[in-house]
N, C-alpha and C positions, 0 to 999 in steps of 0.2 A: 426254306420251308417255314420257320416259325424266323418272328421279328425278336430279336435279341436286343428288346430297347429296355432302359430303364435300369440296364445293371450295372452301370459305372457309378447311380449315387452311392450303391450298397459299399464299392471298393473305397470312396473317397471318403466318406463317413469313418472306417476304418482309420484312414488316415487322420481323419479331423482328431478324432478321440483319441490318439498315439501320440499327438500332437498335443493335445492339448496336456495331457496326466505327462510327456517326460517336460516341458514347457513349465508346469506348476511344477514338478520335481526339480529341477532346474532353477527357476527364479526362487526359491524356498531355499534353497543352500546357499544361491549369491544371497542374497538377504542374510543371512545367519553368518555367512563366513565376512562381511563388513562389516556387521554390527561388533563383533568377537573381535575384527582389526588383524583379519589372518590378510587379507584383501587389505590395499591399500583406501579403498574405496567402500563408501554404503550410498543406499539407495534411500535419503528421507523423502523423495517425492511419492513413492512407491510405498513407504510404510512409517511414514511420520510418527508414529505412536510408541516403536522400536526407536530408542536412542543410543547410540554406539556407547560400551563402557570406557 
C-alpha cells in the first residue's frame, strides 16, 4: 500500500551517533589511562600535546 523507503537512514544515523559519543568516550580514557602509565602503552600520534608523566 504505501512505499516504506527511506527509513533505514533514520536507524543507521542512530547508530552512527552511538557510535561515535561511546568511540570518543572510549578513545578519551585510553588516552588518560597511558598518559597516567596505568596502560602500559600511550598514544602520542593521537595527542602529541599530552606527554606521559
Amino acid at each position: 500500500m504505501f512505499a516504506r523507503r527511506g527509513q533505514l537512514g533514520f536507524i543507521e544515523f542512530k547508530y552512527l551517533m552511538a557510535g561515535l559519543f561511546f568511540g570518543i568516550i572510549i578513545g578519551l580514557v585510553l588516552i588518560y589511562l597511558g598518559t597516567k602509565g596505568i596502560i602500559p602503552f600511550s598514544i602520542p600520534y593521537a595527542c602529541p600535546a599530552v606527554k606521559p608523566i
